[in-house]
N, C-alpha and C positions, 0 to 999 in steps of 0.2 A: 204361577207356571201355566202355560197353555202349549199344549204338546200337538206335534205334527208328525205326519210319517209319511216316505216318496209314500205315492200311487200305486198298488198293483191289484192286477187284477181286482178281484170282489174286496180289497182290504180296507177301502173305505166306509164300505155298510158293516163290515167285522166293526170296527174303531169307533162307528160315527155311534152304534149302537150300544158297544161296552161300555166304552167313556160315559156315555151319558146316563145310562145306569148309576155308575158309582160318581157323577159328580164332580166330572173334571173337566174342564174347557179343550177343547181341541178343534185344531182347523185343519179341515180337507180340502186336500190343493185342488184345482179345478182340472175336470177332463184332460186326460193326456192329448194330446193335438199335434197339429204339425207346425203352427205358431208357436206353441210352447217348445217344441224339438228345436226348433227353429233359435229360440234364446238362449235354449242351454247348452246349442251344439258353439253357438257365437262365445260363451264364456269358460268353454272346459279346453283341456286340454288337448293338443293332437293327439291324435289317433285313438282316443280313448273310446272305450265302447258304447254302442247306442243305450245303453240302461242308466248309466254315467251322465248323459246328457239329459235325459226325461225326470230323473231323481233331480239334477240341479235345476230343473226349471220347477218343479213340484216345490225345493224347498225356497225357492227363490220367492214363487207365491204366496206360501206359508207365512211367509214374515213378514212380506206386505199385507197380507191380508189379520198381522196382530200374533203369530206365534212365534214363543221364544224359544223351546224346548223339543230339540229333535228326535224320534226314536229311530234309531237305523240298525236292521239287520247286517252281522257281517260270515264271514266263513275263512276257511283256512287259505291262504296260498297253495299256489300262484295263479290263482284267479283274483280276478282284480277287484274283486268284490270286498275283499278281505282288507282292502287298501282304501277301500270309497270313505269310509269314516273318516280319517285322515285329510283325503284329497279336499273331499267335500269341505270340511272345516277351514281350510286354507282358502278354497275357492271362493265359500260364499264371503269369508273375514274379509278377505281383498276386494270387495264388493258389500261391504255393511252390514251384510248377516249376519250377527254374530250370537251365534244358538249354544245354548246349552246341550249337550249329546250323551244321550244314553247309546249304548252300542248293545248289542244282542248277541253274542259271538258264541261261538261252538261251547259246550263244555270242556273239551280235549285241552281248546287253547288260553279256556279264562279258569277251569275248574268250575266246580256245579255251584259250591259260597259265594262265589264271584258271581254267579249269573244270576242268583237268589237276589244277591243284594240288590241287582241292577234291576231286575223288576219290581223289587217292592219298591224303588224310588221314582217309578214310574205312577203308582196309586200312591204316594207319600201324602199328598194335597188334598186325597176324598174322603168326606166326612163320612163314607161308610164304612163299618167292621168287618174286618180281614173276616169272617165269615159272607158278609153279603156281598165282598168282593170278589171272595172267592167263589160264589154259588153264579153269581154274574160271569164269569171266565169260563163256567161248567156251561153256561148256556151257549155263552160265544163259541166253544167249539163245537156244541150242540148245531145251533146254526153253520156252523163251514163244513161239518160234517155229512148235512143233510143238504146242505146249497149243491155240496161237489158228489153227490148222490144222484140226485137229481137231475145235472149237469152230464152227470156219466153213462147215467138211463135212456138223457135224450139224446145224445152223441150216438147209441145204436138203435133205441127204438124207431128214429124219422128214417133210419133207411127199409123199416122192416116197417112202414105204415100203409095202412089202404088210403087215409087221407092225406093230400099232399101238404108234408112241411106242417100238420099239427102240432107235433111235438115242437117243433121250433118254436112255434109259437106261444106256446104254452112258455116255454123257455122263455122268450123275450119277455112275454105279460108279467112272468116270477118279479125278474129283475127288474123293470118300471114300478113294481108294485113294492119289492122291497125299498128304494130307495126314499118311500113316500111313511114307512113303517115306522112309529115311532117307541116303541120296545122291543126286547129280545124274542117275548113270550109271543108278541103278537107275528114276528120275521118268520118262528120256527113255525107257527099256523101257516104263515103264507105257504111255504116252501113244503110243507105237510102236505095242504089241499093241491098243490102243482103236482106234486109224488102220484095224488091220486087220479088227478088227472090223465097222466101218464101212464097209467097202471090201467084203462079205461082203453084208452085208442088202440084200435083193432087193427090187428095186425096180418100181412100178406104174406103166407106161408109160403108159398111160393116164388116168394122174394131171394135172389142170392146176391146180395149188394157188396160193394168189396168190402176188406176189413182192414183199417190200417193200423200203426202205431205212430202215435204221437211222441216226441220224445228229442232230449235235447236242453239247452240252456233254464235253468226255473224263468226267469224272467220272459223270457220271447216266450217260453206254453203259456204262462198263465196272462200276460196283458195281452189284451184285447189289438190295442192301440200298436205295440210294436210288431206283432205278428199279421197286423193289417188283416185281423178278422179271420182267420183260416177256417175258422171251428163253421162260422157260420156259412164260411162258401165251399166247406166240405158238405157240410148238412142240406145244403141246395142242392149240390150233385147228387146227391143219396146215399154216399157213403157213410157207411159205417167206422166209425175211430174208438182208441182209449188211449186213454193218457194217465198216467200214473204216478206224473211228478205235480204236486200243486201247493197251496198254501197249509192244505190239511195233513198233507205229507211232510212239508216242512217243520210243521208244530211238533208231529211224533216223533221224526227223526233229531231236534235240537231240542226240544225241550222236554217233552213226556217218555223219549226212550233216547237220554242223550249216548246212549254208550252202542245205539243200534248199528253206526258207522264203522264201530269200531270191530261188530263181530261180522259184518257184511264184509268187511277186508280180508277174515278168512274163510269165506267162502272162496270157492272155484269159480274162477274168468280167465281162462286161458289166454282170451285178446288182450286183457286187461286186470294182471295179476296185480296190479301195485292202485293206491288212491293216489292221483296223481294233480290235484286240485278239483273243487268247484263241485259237479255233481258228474264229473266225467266218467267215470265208473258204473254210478248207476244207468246211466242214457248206456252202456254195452252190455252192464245185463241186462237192462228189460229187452235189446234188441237180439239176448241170445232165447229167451224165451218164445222166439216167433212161430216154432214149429206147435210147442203144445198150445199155444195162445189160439193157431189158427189164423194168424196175421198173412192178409196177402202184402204184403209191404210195407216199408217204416220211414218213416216223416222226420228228418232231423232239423229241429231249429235254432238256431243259434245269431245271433251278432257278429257284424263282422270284429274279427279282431277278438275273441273269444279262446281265450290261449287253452282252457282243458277239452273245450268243445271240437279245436281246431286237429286237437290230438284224437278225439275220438274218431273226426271225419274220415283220418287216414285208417285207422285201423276199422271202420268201416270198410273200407275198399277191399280189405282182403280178408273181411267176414262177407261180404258181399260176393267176391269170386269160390270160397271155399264154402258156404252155406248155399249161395245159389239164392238167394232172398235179394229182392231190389230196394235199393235204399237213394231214396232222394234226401241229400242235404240244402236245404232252403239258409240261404244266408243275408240276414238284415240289415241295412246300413240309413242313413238318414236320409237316403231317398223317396219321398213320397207317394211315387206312383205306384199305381196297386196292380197294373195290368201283368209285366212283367212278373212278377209272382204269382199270379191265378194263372197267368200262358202254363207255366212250367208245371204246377201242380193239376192242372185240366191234362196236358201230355203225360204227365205221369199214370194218371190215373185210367187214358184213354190205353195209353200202354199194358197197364195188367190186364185190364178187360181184354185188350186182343189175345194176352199172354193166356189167360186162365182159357180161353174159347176153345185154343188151340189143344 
């Protein structure tokens, strides 16, 4: 067995590090690209969404490059995520792929035995003891816990810095440095000493940088590659962000607290009383949290063709006239150029500034 999984965000240095801990082969598909977009957009279906297409090029890789055994995250309907295991498998067969498939799916829709069994068939092949397997997992999310710490520190320290774009940078060096790490023990040093470094750069009190919210489809916040870099050309501008949906969020929510969806449903969302797929729910509470957050504004991303996303956008509009909070919805599609989205979010953001002056 030699297992693979799409690309997201940091989930390659998670994978690349665990695996090899316990002793199991695995291949990590190469940088998401616009060549690669480019292949997968040629072999998926119409209209299917932009994440659909970077996963089929990811596992399309995988196989060439020697992996027979996919592990794929799934989620409930009617988001199309819930459907990609399925699609995928069809897609790549009809084209030679023909992978073995772990699927990852809710508890609600597999039960929690179901989901047990699915990942101990995932370590079935490594010669280490469900003890050093499991102390290995304790590190892994040791590390996603401290990468997206770190990650979240520097998202508002660099607006709040006397040096320009330190913290970025610090940030960048983390990541080059991580990718070169060859243990878990050694990752969570790196990303320790970046913490500290961060905790070091002096900051400009006098600073009032906007604040925004990040928020919106999991896939388009957390890859780099599909959101065409936001984080990084917010952090140029000197804004200040948070984002609250990530890979570390997703591990608590399906697997360490699988039943948290379920009492988040009865909480109070007046815009959005019902789960109505995907994570479209949470992207309208975190964007009713704006007043006590301190949020000058909220950032929605999504793909085009995003069907719970697409529902949020509306009932944005009339959280937006009745809140009086501005909300830009940024929407991605397999277009390459990056201009047209940094125009709209530099307007955006030149827009509060005027607003808040006033």
């Amino acid at each position: 067995m030699k297992l693979t999984f799409p690309r997201l965000g940091n989930s390659h240095i998670y994978g690349r590090l665990l695996f090899r801990e316990i002793g199991i082969d695995i291949v990590i598909p190469p940088p998401n690209s616009a060549e690669g977009l480019e292949r997968g957009a040629a072999f998926s279906p119409e209209d299917i969404c932009l994440p659909f297409k970077i996963m089929l090029d990811n596992l399309m890789s995988a196989w060439e490059m020697g992996a027979d055994t996919a592990i794929m995250p799934a989620t409930m309907g009617p988001c199309r995520l819930g459907e990609y295991g399925e699609l995928l498998s069809v897609t790549l067969g009809n084209n030679g792929c023909n992978y073995h498939w772990i699927l990852l799916d809710s508890v609600s829709a597999i039960g929690i035995k179901e989901l047990v069994g699915r990942l101990k068939s995932i370590v079935s092949e490594s010669p280490c003891s469900y003890r050093c397997i499991y102390m290995a997992i304790i590190r892994t999310y040791r590390l996603v816990t401290l990468l997206e710490k770190l990650e979240s520190i520097a998202a508002v320290k660099n607006a709040y810095e006397k040096n320009d774009h330190l913290a970025q940078r610090v940030l960048r060096q983390c990541h080059h440095t991580l990718e070169k790490a060859n243990s878990l023990e050694a990752a969570i040093e790196i990303v320790r000493k970046s913490i500290n470094k961060l905790d070091g750069i002096k900051e400009n009190k006098e600073s009032k940088p906007l604040k925004l919210l990040l928020t919106g489809d999991i896939f388009t916040l957390i890859d780099k590659f599909a959101n065409h870099h936001i984080e990084n050309s917010l952090m140029s501008m000197g804004v200040a962000f948070e984002k609250n949906i990530s890979i570390g969020w997703w591990i608590r929510s399906t697997i360490l607290n699988p039943f948290g969806g379920i009492i988040a449903d009865k909480k109070r969302n007046p815009y959005m009383p019902y789960r109505i797929g995907g994570y479209a729910k949470e992207t309208v509470s975190d964007a009713l949290k704006w007043k006590r957050r301190g949020y000058d504004g909220i950032v929605q991303l999504f793909p085009a063709g995003c069907m719970p996303e697409i529902v949020a956008k509306s009932v944005f509009e009339g959280l937006s006239q009745k809140e009086g909070i501005p909300i830009l919805s940024v929407i991605y599609d397999e277009m390459g150029g990056n201009v047209g989205y940094l125009t709209r979010i530099e307007a955006f953001t030149d827009m509060l500034l005027r607003k808040r002056d006033r």
